[in-house]
N, C-alpha and C positions, 0 to 999 in steps of 0.2 A: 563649195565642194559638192553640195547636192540642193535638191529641194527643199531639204529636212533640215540645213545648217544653220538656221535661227530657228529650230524649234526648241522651245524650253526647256520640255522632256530630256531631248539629248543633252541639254548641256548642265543638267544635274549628274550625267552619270561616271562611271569612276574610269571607263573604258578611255584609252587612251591619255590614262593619266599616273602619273607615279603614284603606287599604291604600297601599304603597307601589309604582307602576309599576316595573317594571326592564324594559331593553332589550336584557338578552343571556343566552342559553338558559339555563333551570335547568326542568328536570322537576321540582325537588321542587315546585312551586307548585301543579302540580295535585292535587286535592283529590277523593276517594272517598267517596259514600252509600252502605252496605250498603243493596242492593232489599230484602232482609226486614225492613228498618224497616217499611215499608209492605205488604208481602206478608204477614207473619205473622198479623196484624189483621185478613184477609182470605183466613187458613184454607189461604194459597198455599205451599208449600214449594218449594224445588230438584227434587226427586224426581217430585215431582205437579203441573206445571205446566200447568194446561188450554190453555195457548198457544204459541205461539213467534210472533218477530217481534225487532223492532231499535228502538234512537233512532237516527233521522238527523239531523246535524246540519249546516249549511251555514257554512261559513267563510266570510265575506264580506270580514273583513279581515287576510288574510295575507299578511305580508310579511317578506323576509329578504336579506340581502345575498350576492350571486356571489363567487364566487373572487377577483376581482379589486375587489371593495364596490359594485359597481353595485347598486342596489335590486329586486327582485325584486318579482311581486305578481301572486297565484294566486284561484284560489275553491278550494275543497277543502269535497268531500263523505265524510263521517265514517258508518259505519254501524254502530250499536254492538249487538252480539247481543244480545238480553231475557234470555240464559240467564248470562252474566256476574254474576258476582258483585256486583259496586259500575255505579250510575251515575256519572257525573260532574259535580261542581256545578259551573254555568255562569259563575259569574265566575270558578272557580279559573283555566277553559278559557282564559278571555278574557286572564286575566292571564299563563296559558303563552303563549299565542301572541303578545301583546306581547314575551314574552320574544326572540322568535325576530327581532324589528326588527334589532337593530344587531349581530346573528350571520352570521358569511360559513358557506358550506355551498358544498360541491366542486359539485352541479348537485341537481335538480331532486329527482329520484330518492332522492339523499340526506333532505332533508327528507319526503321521502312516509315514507321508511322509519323515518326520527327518530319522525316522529309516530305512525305504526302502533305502535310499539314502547313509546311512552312510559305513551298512549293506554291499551293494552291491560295494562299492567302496573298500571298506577290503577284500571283497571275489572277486573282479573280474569279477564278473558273477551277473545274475537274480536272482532275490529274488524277493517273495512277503510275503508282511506283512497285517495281519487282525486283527483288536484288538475289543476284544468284552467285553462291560460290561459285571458285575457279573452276572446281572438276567436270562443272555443266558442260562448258567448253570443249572439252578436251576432245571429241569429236566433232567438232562441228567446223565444215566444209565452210572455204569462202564460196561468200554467195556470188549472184549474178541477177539482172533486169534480164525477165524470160521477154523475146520482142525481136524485131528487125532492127539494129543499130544503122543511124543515119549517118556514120562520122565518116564511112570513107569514098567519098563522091570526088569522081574527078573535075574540082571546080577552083576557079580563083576566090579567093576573098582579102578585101584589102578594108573594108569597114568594122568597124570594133566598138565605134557608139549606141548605144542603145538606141533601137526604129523598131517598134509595132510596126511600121508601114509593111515592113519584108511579107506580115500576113495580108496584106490586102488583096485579096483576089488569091490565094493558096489554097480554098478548100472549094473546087469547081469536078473533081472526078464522081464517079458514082457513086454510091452510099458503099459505106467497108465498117468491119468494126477489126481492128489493128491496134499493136503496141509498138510504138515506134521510140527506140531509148539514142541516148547521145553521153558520151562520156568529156564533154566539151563544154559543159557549163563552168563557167569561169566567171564568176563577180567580185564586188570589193567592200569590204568591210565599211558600215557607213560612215563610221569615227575614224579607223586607223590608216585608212583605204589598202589593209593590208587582202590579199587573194585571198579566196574562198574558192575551192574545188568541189566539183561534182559531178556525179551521176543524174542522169534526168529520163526518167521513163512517161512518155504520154501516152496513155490508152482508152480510145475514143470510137463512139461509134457515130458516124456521121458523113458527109462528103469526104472524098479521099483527100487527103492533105498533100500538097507538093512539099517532097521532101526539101528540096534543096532550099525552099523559101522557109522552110522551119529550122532548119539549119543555121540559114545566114541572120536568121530570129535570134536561135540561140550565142553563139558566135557574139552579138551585138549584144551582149554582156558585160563582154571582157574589160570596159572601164565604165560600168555601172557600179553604182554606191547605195546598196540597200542591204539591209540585215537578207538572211538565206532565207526566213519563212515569208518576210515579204517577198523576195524575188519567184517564190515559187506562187501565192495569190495572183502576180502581175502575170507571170504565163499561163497560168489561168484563166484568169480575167479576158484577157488578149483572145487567147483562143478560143474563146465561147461568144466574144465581140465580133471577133472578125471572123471565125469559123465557121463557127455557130452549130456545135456539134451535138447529137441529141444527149449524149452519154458521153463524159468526160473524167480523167484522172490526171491526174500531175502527181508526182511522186518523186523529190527527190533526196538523193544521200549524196550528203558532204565531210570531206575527210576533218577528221578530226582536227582541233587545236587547244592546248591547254587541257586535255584530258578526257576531252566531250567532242562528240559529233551529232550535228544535228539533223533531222531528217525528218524534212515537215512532206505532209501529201494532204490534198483537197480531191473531193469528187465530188460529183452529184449523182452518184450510184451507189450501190453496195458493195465495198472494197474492203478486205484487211489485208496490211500491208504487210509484207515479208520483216524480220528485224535482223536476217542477219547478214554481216560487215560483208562490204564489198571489196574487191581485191586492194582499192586502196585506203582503206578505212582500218 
């Protein structure tokens, strides 16, 4: 299926396998990918990380019971450091947080810190968690990648395998500092090879980059098989390889599944990231 298909790692995990729901809190459900699966492959170590950055991820269905069992019910945004040791695979997420349904919790607080705690002990690394009632919402605008969007170039494309090569020789104009976004990122789940959707904003200051070779970059997705925060490190990687830009960002937001949307970004500059939904999120 991929590179990653006799890795041990994956074939402990519960993704892609009949699972039993439970309704009352158990941490152990959550479920850790060592990042060097995918960083090693790609020359990356702990020590020599050309980026820093985070997965964000959006709680959409959290819910838990008051002191007294009334039903509670939050959004909570997760921010996981890139420099942590493990990501975390997203149905184990889904099935923790089902855990927390028919769990009473003393107040609000309690639960931010349950999950900071649990969170961070899965991942090995920094996390922070914010959980915001619904009313927070209630004004708040679908967002948008502020940039020049690359999607609508009148071009053929008949290639859909994953090629780094598309960058070889793509960043030869004069130095620019630009956002260039694409609403065409398209990969596949590494277990289920079920679609993963997304937004992809690149903002870089360096050689001007040909659009249409970053394009037909991204595009060569579409029957790739890697979790979303690796796929965002490999375009990354790629672009500072073969680009070779002095200032770099990757930023992307993928549509939700199971309740959660994740939304990893890498730089090597001073970035914070925008957190809210995009029209298809």
């Amino acid at each position: 299926m991929s590179l990653y298909q006799d890795n041990h790692a994956l074939s402990q995990l519960t993704l892609g396998k009949p699972t039993p729901y439970r309704d009352n809190y158990d941490p152990t459900l959550l479920q850790a990918v060592p990042r060097s699966m995918n960083r090693e492959p790609l020359g990356l170590f702990p020590d020599n990380l050309p980026f820093h950055g985070a997965d964000i991820w959006t709680m959409y269905e959290l819910s838990w019971l008051n002191a007294r069992g009334v039903p509670q019910v939050a959004i909570g945004h997760v921010s996981l450091d890139a420099a942590s040791e493990n990501l975390i695979e997203s149905k184990s997420f889904k099935l923790y947080l089902n855990s927390f349904n028919q769990t009473r919790f003393a107040d609000w607080e309690t639960v931010q810190k349950t999950l900071q705690q649990d969170l961070s002990a899965c991942a090995n690394g920094n996390i922070e968690v914010v959980l915001h009632p619904l009313h927070d919402f209630s004004q708040q605008p679908i967002g948008e990648f502020a940039g020049k969007c690359i999607d609508n170039q009148d071009i053929d494309i008949d290639d859909y395998q994953f090629n780094r090569d598309y960058l070889n020789n793509a960043a030869t104009g004069p130095v620019v500092e630009e956002t260039l976004i694409s609403h065409l990122l398209k990969s596949n789940c590494l277990i289920t090879n079920q679609p993963d959707w997304g937004s992809v904003m690149i903002r870089y200051q360096g050689s001007k980059i040909d659009q249409e070779k970053l394009l037909r970059y991204l595009v060569s997705f579409r029957h790739h098989n890697e979790f979303h925060e690796q796929c965002v490190e490999r375009i990354f990687n790629d672009l500072m390889t073969l680009c070779a830009p002095e200032k770099l960002t990757v930023y992307a937001r993928y549509t939700r599944r199971g309740g959660l949307d994740i939304n990893p970004w890498r730089s090597n500059e001073a970035f914070i990231p925008t957190t809210g939904r995009l029209a298809r999120q």
